[in-house]
N, C-alpha and C positions, 0 to 999 in steps of 0.2 A: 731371078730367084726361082729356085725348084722345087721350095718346099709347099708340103700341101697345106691350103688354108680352109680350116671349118669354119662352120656357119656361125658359131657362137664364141665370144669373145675368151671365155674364160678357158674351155676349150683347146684354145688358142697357145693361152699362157702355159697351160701345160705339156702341148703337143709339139707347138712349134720352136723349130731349131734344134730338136730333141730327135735321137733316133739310136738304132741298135748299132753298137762296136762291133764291126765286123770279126778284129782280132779275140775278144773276149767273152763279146756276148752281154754284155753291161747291156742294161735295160735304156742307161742315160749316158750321155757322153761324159767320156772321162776330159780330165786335166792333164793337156801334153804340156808339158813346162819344156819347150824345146825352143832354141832362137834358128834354129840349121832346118831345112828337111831335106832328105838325099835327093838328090837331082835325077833326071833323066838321063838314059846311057848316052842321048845325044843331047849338049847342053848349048851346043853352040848356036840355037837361034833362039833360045829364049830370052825372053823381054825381062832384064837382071829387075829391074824397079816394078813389073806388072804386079795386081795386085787381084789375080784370078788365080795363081797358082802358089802352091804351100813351096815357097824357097829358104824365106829369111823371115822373123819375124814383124823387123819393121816396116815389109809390104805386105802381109799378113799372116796370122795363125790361124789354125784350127779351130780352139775357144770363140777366136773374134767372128769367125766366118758362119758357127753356129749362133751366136749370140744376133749376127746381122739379121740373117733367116726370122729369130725372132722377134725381132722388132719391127722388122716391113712390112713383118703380116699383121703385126696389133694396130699397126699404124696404117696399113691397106697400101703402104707404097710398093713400088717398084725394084729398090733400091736403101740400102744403107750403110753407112761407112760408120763403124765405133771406134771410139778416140779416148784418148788417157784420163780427158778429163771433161767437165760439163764446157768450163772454158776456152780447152782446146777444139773442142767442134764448134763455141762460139767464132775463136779465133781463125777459124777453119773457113768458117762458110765467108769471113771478111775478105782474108787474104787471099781466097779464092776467086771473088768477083768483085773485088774494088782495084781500082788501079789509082793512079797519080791524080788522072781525069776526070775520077767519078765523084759522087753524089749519094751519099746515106739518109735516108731519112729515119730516126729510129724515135723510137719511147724515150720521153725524157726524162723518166723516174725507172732506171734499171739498175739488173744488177749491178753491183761496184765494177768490175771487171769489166762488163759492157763500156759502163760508162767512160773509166779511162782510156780502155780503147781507141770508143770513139770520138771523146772528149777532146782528148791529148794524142796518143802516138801517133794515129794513123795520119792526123790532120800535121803535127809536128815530122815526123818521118816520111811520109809520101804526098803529102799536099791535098788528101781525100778531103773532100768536103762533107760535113757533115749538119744535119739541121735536126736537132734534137726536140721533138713536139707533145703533144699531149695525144695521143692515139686515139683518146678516145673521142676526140672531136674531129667527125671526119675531112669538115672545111679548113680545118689548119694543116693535114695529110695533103687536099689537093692543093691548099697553095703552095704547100713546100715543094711540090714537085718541079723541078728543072728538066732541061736538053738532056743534062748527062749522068740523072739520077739512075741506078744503075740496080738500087737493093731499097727494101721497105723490109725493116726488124719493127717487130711488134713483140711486145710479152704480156700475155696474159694467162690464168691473171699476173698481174704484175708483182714486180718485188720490190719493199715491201708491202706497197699501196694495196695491193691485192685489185686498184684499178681493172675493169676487162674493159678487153677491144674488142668493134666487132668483125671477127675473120671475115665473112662472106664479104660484107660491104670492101672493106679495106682491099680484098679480094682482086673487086671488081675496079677499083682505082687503082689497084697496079695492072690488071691486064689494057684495061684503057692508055696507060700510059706505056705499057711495053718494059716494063720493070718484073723482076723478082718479089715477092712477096715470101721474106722467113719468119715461120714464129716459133718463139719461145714458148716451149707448152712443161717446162717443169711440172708447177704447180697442178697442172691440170691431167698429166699423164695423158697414156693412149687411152683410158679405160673411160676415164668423162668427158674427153672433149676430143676431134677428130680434124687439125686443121685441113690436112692435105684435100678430107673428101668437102671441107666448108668454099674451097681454092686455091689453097695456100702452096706454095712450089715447095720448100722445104718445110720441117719440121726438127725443131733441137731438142733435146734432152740432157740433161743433168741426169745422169744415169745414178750418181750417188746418190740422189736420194730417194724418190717413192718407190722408182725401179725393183733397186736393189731394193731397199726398205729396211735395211738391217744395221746400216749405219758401218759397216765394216771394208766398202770398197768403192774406189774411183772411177768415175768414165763417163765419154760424153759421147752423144747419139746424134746424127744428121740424117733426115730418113726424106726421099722424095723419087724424081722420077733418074731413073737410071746414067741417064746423058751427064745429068747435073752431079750424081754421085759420084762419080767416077773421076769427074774435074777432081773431085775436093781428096777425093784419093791420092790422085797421081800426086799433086801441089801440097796440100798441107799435112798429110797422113807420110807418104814416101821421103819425100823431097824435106819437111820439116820437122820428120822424126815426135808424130806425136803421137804414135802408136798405144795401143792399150796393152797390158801385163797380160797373157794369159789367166794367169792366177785371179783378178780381176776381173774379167770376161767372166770368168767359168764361177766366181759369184755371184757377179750382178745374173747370168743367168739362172742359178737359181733363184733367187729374190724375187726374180720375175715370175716364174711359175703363182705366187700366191697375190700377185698385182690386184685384179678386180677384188680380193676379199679384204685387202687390207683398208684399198679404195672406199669401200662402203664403207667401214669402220671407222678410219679418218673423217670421214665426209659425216657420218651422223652424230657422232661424237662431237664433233667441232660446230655443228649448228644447236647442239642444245647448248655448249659452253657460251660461242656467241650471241647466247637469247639472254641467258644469266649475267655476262656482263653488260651487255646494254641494259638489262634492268638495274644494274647498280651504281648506288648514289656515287661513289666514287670513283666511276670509271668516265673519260671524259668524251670517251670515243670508242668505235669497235667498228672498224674495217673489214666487212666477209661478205661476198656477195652472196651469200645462201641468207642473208639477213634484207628485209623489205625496204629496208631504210637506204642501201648498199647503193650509188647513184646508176651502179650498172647493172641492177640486179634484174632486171627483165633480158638483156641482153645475156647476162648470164644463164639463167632460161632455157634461153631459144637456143645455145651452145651448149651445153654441157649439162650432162646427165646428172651432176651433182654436185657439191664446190668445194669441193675438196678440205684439206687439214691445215691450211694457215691462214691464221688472223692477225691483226693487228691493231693494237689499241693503247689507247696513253690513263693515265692517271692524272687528279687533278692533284698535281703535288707536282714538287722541284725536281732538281736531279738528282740529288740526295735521297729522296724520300722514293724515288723509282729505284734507285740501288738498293735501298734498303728494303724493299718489296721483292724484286730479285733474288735477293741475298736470305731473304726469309722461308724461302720455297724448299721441301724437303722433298717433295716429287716430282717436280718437274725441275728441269735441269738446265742451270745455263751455261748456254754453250752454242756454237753455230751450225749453221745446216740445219735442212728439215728435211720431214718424210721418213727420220727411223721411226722405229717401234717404241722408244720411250720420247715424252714431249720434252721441247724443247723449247727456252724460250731464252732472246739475247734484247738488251735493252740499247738502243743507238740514242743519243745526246743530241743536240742542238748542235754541234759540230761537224756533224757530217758533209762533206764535202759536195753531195749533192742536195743540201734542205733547201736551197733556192728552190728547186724544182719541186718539192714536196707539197702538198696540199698543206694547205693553213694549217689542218689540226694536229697534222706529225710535225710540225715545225720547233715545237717547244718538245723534243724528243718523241718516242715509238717506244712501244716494246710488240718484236713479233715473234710469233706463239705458232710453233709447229706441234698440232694436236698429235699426244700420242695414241697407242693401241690400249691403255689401260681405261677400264671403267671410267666415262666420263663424271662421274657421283664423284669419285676419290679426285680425280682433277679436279674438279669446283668446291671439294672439301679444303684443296692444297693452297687454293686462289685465297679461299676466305679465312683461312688461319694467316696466310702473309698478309693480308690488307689490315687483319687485326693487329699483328706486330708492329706495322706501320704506321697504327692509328689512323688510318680512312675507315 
């Protein structure tokens, strides 16, 4: 990477992957909507699938290769490959370094998509082995470890447990063991929490949501050291066609320019709402590590600058009476996905295919609660007129 990196974070967001159109003179990079770029007068030695030069779109664009710039620098890496979708650079970084032979250790409360992954295909389609644990217990990490464990996925915090692992330590049990170490840092963005510099080899993002922040665009982020970026290039971005839309790129990079401010806002908003529900009689749980109660909330801490904008928490009522609570809400909106600008909240059932794995008190269903940008006052006004509809 070439671009310059300042001392300060926010700085950053605005500076980096950004520069002057040489044809126009635009202050910000424009939007090439192009799949073609004109070739060299001599085309006959270049590498058709490389992914250093403007050819074809789905070995790279323009949008995408600004958009890279600015994420390795929020994130201090070397290196980053952005992908269509949060999934696709999940499914990226698997298909990249699991084989027939290998060994996953991952979080056994993740996202859905993780989990079928690792649940089902991989282990049904390639034979990968996989050992699904509780991360945050670091003596069930090292016994899970095998001969030919090969990746250690962590997410924290977690979805929707809001669970945190601790990087550094987890860190230091895969370099002892000669393994990979990827974490999932959605929830936590570049702006509060920093795997790569805690040890971590990769870093993923869910680009659609804090990122971007606007709820309007797709894409996913693998951000680490260059050797390893490049695998996931050539194999799962080239080879499996999971390239990102220009249009998309050239979103999520503005969205990013306003990251650390939305960051704070999320994150303080969301510690006064989770003080209010735990104070109240009707709530039967509240999931947020920025809360004292939270069981990883010291480790939260010592990681992260602040704890971001999802919570989760149940009611002490049936499924009916949690619908009806949902359904009562005029401000906050349900619906999936977190990290836009208006909150979001989706209620999950006792059905969920992974409540085995869930902590005792999700287990009689969740509702999680992506805080939005609007006055935290009017959010907890919206909470206490649904509970009243509800009768809690």
């Amino acid at each position: 990477m070439t671009n310059k990196r300042y001392s300060k974070f926010i700085t950053n967001c605005v500076h980096a992957g950004n520069g002057i159109d040489k044809e126009t003179g635009a202050i910000r990079r424009p939007l090439t909507m192009a799949n073609s770029y004109r070739l060299p007068d001599d085309a006959s030695k270049l590498n058709w699938s490389g992914t250093d030069e403007l050819i074809y779109t789905r070995t790279t664009s323009a949008n995408q290769i600004y958009l890279q710039e600015k994420l390795a620098t929020l994130e201090g890496g070397e290196d980053c490959v952005v992908l269509a979708t949060g999934v696709a650079a999940l499914a990226g970084v698997f298909f990249t370094f699991l084989k027939s032979d290998s060994h996953i250790i991952c979080t056994n409360v993740s996202y859905v998509a993780v989990y079928r992954l690792l649940n089902q295909y991989f282990p049904e389609k390639y034979g990968t082995e996989v050992s699904l644990v509780d991360t945050t217990n670091l003596e069930e990490i090292k016994a899970a470890i095998r001969p030919n464990t090969k990746l250690i996925h962590i997410e924290t915090p977690g979805n929707p447990t809001t669970r945190v692992s601790d990087i550094e330590e987890i860190a230091k049990i895969a370099k002892a063991a000669g393994v990979l170490l990827s974490v999932d840092s959605t929830f936590g963005t570049p702006y509060l929490q920093q795997p790569l510099a805690l040890g971590a080899d990769l870093v993923i993002h869910s680009l659609t949501k804090y990122i971007n922040g606007h709820g309007d665009a797709m894409g996913g982020a693998v951000i680490g050291k260059k050797e390893l970026i490049d695998k996931i290039k050539r194999e799962a971005m080239v080879n499996i066609g999971g390239a990102i839309s220009p249009f998309n790129a050239w979103l999520i990079m503005r969205g990013a320019v306003t990251l650390s401010l939305r960051m704070r806002q999320h994150s303080e908003s969301a510690l006064k709402i989770a003080k209010f529900l735990e104070a109240h009689p009707s709530i039967s749980f509240v999931a947020y590590p920025g809360l004292k109660s939270h069981p990883q909330h010291e480790i939260a801490k010592k990681q992260m600058s602040a704890f971001s904008g999802v919570m989760s928490f149940g009611l002490k009522a049936d499924v009916t009476t949690h619908n009806k609570f949902v359904n009562s809400l005029e401000l906050i909106i349900s619906a999936v996905s977190i990290g836009h600008d208006e909150s979001l909240i989706v209620y999950t059932g006792p059905t969920d295919e992974r409540n085995h794995f869930y902590p005792k008190e999700f287990q009689n269903g969740h509702l999680r609660f992506s805080v939005g940008l609007e006055d935290p006052d009017d959010i907890i006004a919206d909470i206490e007129q649904a509970l009243k509809k509800s009768e809690l």
